[in-house]
Every structure is written in structure tokens, then in C-alpha cells.
C-alpha positions as CSV (number, residue, x, y, z in Angstrom):
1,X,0.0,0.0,0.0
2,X,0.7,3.6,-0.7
3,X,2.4,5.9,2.3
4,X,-0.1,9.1,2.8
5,X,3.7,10.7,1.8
6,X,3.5,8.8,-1.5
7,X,-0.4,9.2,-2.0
8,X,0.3,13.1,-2.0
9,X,3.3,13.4,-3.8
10,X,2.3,11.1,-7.1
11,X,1.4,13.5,-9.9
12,X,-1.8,14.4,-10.9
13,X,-3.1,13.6,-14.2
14,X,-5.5,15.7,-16.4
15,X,-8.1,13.5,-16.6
16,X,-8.3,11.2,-13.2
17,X,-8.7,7.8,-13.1
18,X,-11.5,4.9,-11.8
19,X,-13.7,7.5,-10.1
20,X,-16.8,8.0,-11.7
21,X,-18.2,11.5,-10.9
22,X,-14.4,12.9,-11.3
23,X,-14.5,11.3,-14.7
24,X,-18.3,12.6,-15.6
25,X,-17.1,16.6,-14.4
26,X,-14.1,16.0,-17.0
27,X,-15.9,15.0,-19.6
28,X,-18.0,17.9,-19.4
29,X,-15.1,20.4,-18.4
30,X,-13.7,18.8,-22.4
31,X,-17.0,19.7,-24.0
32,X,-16.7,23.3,-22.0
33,X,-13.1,23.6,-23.5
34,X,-14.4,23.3,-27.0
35,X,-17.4,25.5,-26.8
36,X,-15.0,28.2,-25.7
37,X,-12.6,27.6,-28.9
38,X,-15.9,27.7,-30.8
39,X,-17.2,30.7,-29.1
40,X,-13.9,32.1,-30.2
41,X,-13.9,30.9,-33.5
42,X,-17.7,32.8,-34.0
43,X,-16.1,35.6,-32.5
44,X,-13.0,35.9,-35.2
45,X,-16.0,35.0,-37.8
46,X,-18.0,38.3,-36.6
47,X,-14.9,40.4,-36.7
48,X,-14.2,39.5,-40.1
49,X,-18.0,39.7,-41.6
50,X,-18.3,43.3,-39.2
51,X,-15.0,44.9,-39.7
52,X,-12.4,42.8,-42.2
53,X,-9.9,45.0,-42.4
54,X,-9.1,46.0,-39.1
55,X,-9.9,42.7,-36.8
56,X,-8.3,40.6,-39.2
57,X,-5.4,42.5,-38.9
58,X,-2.0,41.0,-37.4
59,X,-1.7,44.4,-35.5
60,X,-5.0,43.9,-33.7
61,X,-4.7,40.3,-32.4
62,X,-1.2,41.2,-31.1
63,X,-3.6,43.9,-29.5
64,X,-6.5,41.8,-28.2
65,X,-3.4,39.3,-26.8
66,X,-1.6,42.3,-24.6
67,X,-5.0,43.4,-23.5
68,X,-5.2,39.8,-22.1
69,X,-2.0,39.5,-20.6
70,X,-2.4,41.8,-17.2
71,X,-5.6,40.5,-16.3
72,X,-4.9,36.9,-17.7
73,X,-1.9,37.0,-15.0
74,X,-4.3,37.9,-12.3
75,X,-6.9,35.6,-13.3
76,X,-4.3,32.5,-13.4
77,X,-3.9,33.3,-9.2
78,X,-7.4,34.0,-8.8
79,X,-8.2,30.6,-10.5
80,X,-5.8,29.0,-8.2
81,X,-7.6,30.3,-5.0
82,X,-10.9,29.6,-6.2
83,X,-10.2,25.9,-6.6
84,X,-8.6,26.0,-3.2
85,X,-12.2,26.8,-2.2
86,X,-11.2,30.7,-1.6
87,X,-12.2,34.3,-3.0
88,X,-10.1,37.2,-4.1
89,X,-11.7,40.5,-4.0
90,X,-8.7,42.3,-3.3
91,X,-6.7,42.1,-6.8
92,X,-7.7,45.0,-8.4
93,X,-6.7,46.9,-5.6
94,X,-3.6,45.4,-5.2
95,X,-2.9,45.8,-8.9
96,X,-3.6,49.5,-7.9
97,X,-1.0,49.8,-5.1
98,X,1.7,48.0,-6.3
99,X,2.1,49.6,-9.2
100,X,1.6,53.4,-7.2
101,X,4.7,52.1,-4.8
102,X,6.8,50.8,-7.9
103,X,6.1,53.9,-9.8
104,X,7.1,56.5,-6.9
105,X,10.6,58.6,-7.6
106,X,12.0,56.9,-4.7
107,X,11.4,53.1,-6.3
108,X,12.2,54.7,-9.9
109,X,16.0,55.3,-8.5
110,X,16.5,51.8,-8.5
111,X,15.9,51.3,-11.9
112,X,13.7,47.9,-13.4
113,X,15.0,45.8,-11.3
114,X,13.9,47.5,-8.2
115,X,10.1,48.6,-9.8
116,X,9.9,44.3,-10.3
117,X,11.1,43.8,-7.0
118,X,8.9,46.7,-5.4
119,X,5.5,45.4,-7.3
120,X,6.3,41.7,-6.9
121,X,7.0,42.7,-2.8
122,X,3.7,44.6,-2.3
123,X,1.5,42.0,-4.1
124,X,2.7,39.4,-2.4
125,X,3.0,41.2,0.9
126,X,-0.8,42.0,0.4
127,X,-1.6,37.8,-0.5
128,X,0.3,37.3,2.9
129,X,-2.1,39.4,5.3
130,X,-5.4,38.1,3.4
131,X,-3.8,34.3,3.7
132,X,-3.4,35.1,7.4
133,X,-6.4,36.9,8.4
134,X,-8.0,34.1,6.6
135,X,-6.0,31.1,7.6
136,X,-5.0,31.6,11.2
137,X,-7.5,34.7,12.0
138,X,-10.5,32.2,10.6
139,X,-12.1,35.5,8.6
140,X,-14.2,34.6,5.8
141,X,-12.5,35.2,2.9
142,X,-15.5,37.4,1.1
143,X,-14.4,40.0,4.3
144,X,-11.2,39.5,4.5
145,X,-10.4,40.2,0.8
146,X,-13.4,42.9,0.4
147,X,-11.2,45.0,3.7
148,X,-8.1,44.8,1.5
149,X,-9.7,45.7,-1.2
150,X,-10.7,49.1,0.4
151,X,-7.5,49.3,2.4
152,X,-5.3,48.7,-0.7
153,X,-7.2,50.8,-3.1
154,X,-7.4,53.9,-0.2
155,X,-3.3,53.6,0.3
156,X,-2.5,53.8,-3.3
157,X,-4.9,57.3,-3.8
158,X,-3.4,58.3,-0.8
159,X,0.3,57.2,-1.8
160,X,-0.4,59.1,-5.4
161,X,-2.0,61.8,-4.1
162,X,-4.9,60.8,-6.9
163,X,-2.3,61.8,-9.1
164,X,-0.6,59.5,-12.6
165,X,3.1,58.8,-11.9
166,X,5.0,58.6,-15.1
167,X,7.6,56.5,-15.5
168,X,11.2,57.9,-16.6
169,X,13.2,54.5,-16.4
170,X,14.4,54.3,-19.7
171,X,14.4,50.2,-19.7
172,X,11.1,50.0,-18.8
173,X,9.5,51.9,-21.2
174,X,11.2,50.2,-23.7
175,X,9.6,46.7,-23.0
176,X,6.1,48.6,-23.8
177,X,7.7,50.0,-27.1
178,X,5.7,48.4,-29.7
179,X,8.3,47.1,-31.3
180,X,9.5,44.9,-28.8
181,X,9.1,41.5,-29.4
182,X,10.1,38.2,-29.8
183,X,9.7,36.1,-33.0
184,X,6.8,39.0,-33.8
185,X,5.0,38.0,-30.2
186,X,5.6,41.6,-27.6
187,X,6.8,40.9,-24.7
188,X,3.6,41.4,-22.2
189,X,2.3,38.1,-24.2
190,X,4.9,36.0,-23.6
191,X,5.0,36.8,-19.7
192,X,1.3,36.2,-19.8
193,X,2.1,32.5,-21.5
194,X,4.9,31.6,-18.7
195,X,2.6,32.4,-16.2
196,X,-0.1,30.6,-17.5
197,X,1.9,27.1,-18.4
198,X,3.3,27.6,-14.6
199,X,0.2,27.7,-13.2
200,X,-1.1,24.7,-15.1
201,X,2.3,22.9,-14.3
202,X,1.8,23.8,-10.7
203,X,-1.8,22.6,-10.5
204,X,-1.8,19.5,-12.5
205,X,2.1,18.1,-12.1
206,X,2.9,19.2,-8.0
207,X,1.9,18.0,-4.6
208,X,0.9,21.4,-4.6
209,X,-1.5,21.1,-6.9
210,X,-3.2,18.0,-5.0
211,X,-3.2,19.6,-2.3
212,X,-5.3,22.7,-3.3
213,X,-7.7,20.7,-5.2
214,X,-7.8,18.7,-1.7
215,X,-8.4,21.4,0.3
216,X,-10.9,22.8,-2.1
217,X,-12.9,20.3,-2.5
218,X,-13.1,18.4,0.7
219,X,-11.3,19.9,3.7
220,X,-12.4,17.5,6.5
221,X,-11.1,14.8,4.2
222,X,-7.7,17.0,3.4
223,X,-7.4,17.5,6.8
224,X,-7.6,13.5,7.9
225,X,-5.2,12.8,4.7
226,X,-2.2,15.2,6.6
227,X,-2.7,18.1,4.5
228,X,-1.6,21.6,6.5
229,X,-5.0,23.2,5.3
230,X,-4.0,26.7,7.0
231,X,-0.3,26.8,5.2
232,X,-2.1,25.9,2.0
233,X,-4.4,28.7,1.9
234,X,-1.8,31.2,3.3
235,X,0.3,30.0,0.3
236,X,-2.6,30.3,-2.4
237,X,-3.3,34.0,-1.5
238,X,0.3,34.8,-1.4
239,X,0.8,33.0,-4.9
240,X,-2.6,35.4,-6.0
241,X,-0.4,38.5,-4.7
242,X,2.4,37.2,-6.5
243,X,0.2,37.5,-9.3
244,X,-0.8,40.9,-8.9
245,X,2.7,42.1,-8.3
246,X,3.8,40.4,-12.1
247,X,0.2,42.3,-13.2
248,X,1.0,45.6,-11.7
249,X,4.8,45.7,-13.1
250,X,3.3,44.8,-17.1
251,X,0.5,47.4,-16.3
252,X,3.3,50.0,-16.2
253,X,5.1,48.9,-18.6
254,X,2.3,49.3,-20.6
255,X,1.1,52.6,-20.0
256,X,4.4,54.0,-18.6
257,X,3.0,55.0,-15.6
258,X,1.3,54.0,-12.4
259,X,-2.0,55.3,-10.6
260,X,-4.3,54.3,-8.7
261,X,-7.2,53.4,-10.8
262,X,-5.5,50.8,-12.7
263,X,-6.5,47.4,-12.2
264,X,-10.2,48.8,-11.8
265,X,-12.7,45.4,-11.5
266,X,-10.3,43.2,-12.3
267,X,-11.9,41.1,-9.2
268,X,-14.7,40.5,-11.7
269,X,-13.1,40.0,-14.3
270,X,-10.8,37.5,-13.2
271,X,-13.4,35.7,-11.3
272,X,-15.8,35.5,-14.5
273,X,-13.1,34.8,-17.1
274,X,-12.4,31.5,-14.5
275,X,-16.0,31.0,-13.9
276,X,-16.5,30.4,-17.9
277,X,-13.3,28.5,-18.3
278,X,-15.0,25.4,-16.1
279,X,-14.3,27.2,-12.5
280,X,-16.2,26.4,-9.8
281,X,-17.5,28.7,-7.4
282,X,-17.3,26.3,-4.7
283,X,-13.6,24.9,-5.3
284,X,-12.0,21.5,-5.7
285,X,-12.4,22.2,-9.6
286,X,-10.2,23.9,-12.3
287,X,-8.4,24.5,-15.1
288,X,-6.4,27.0,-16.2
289,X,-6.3,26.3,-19.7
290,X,-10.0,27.3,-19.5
291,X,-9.0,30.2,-17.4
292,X,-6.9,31.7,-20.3
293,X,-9.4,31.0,-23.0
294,X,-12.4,33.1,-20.6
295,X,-9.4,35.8,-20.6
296,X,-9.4,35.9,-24.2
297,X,-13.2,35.6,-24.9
298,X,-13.7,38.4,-22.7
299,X,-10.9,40.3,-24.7
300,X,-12.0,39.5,-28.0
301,X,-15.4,40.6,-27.0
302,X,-14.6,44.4,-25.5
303,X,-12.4,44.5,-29.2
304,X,-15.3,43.7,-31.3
305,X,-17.5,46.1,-29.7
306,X,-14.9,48.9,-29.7
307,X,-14.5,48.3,-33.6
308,X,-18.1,48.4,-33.7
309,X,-18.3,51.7,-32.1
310,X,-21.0,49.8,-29.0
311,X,-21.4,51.6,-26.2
312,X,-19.6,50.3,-22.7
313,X,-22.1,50.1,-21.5
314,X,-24.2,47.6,-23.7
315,X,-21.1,45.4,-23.4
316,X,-20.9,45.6,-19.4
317,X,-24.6,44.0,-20.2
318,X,-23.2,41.2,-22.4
319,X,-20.3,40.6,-20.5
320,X,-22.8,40.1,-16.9
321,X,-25.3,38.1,-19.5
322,X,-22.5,35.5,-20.2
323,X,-21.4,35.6,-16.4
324,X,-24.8,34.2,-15.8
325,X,-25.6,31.7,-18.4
326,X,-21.6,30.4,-17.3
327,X,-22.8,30.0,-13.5
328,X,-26.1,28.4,-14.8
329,X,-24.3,26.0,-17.3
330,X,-22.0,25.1,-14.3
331,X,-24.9,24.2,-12.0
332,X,-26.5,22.2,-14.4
333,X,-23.2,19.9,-14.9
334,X,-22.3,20.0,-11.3
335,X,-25.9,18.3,-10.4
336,X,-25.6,16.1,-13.5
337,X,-22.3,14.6,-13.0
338,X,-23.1,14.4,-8.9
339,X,-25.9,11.8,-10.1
340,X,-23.7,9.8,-12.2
């Protein structure tokens, strides 16, 4: 027989093995993975009957793809937590302050290296105090991550003053120069990309990865199995600060400058774009392939309705209208694969 040691550190698979309603929520999580290719595909097919000549342009999908990449980043530690049966409300604000602290003069004088280091610190300085409050102060996470939300988002106004710090480090607005790429894909992308295949190495090859599914799914049963359930979470929010931190630093280098309305909803955002990759709400189930594919529906959408000259807010309406027929879809699978 298999040592609990053992049990925990075998890899995971994609698709599990011998249990039946595991098996059942796979099969659909497949059919969700294709739908969203095919939603994407009808997209692309829109685009090109509505406006040819500029959505079908290389320019624009290299567009729609950097768009993705701040918020996919965020989304890719929000999708984490959530399967860890957690919540982040906080990473829009956190977004927000780290990348006011990076961007102050003081922070600028150390060049890139210390903006990364300053945006990477406070995001995962912030994940740290919601892990804790959460973990070993036994707040619900909804409160815990709704205070830092309007702690975070009241020190970076007050750090800025309300006002838009430009950036004047030479090496960092060259990484948003739109000419900087590799093999024609800019920079931003290709961060977005690591972070993604990370993440999906993290939660389907790593003990680490059991674990939070463990935890997520059935904690009293995580608990008996050995599992720390307190240092997992606290680890899960710091890795969703970590995220932020990467977010906050390719925000700047994007707009070459830091204030404190950027990463405005990206809660939402983040928690819908994983919600309509095959999310759940209630945790122990995931993917972050489906994750980055909600990303770049919701991207692909907000380009197509800019093109189109539609208001924001008819596609605020759209984007709550899929939110909902996502979390409806879900339910219907989750009570459909719990009764096979």
C-alpha cells in the first residue's frame, strides 16, 4: 500500500482515473473547453463579416493578446484560490498599489530591477495578510479580501496623491515599445504565456497542486489525509499577490505610468473569465487552460465592440449576460455529474 507521503506526492493527471463522478465533471469540463474555442472561432467570424480589415489584422490580435496579458496574469492566481475553495476580491486593488509604490521617484531610482522587485514585494505582501487573516484569523474570505480591497485601493490614492506617476526608467518603457518582441509576439504576451503554463504545471504536475484541489474540494477529508489546510491557503493568496505584483509591473510597462485606478474590476473580471473557463464557485475544480481561454473571450469581445463603435455600456450588459448563463451552465453539470 501507498504511504499518505506517497499518495500526496504522485502527480496528478488531467483526466483522473477509476472515479466516476471525477470522470463525468471532466468529460464535461472537455466539452466546455471546446465550446469556448468555438465561441472564439464565431467571434473571429464576426470580426471579419463586421469589420475585415481592421480585426483581421495581425496588429489587432497582437492587441487583443496584450490586453489579455495583465488581467490573464491575475486571473491564473485567482483561478488557483478559487479551486482552493477561496475568493479574491482584493486584486484590483492590489494591482492598484503596487504599481503606485513601484512607480514613486524613490522606487524609480533603483531602476527595473527594483520597480519588479517593489511590485512583486507589495502583491505578495498584500496575499500574505489576506492568507493570514484568513487562515490563522478564521475571517471569511469574502471580508477578508473585500477590507483589502478598500484598504489597498485607499493607500494607493493616498500614496499618489490621486495623481498619474509617469515613469522615466528608460528600460522600462522600452519593454512597452511596440516594437518589442520576440519572434513577432511583444513581450507582455509572452510573460502572460509563462505564467499561465506555470500555473497549469503547478496545479496539475505538484503536490501542490493535489493539495489545493484537496483542500478545495473536501477539507475535512484533506485535513484527515495530513494536509496543513492553514499553510495551503496562506500559500494560495500569497501566490494570487504574486500574481498581482507580475500584473501591476506589465501594467506600467504598458502605459508607462502608475495610478491608482489601474486594475479597476479586475476582481470581476478575473473571477468571470475563471467562472467560464470550467471554475467552480465552490472549489475542488479547475483549469487554467479554460482560465486563459475566458481571458481571451472576454478580450476579444470588448475588441469587437470597440470596432463596432458599442457603447460600454451595452457590453458591461453582455459581459454580466454570459457571467450568468456560465454559473447556470456550471450548476446544471455540477448536479448532473453528482448523479452519475
Amino acid at each position: 500500500m501507498l504511504s499518505k507521503s506517497d499518495s500526496l506526492s504522485a502527480p496528478a493527471p488531467e483526466k483522473p482515473q477509476g472515479n466516476g463522478n471525477a470522470a463525468a465533471w471532466h468529460s464535461h469540463l472537455d466539452f466546455r473547453l471546446l465550446a469556448l474555442v468555438g465561441v472564439l472561432g464565431l467571434l473571429v467570424a464576426v470580426g471579419a463579416l463586421t469589420k475585415p480589415d481592421q480585426f483581421l489584422d495581425v496588429d489587432n490580435f497582437r492587441l487583443i493578446l496584450t490586453q489579455s496579458s495583465a488581467i490573464g496574469v491575475v486571473t491564473i492566481g485567482v483561478t488557483l484560490v478559487i479551486i482552493g475553495g477561496g475568493i479574491d476580491l482584493s486584486v484590483g486593488a492590489i494591482v492598484a498599489l503596487a504599481s503606485v509604490w513601484a512607480t514613486t521617484q524613490a522606487t524609480q531610482d533603483y531602476g527595473l530591477t527594483g520597480m519588479l522587485f517593489c511590485a512583486v514585494a507589495v502583491g505578495i505582501g498584500c496575499g500574505l495578510v489576506n492568507g493570514v487573516l484568513i487562515a490563522y484569523g478564521s475571517l471569511v474570505p469574502f471580508i477578508a479580501t473585500l477590507a483589502m480591497l478598500a484598504s489597498a485601493r485607499g493607500f494607493a490614492e493616498q500614496m499618489s496623491d490621486g495623481q498619474t506617476q509617469i515613469v522615466e526608467v528608460d528600460a522600462v518603457l522600452d519593454l512597452g515599445n511596440a516594437d518589442a518582441r520576440i519572434l513577432g509576439i511583444p513581450y507582455l504576451v509572452l510573460i502572460f504565456l509563462g505564467v499561465s503554463a506555470l500555473g497549469w504545471v503547478l496545479l496539475n504536475r505538484t503536490t501542490f497542486g493535489r493539495r489545493t484541489v484537496a483542500v478545495g474540494g473536501n477539507p475535512e477529508a484533506a485535513r484527515l489525509a495530513g494536509i496543513d489546510i492553514k499553510r495551503q491557503r496562506l500559500l494560495l493568496y500569497a501566490l494570487s499577490g504574486l500574481c498581482c505584483g507580475i500584473a501591476a509591473f506589465m501594467l506600467i510597462v504598458l502605459a508607462g505610468s502608475g495610478q491608482n485606478t489601474n486594475g479597476n474590476l479586475y476582481e470581476l473580471d478575473a473571477i468571470a473569465a475563471a467562472i467560464i473557463g470550467g471554475t467552480l464557485l465552490s472549489g475542488g475544480r479547475g483549469t487554467i487552460i479554460g482560465s486563459v481561454l475566458g481571458v481571451v473571450v472576454f478580450t476579444t469581445i470588448t475588441n469587437l465592440f470597440a470596432l463596432n463603435n458599442v457603447q460600454s455600456d451595452v457590453q458591461k450588459i453582455a459581459k454580466g449576460a454570459i457571467i450568468v448563463a456560465a454559473v447556470l451552465i456550471q450548476h446544471h453539470t455540477s448536479r448532473k455529474s453528482s448523479t452519475q
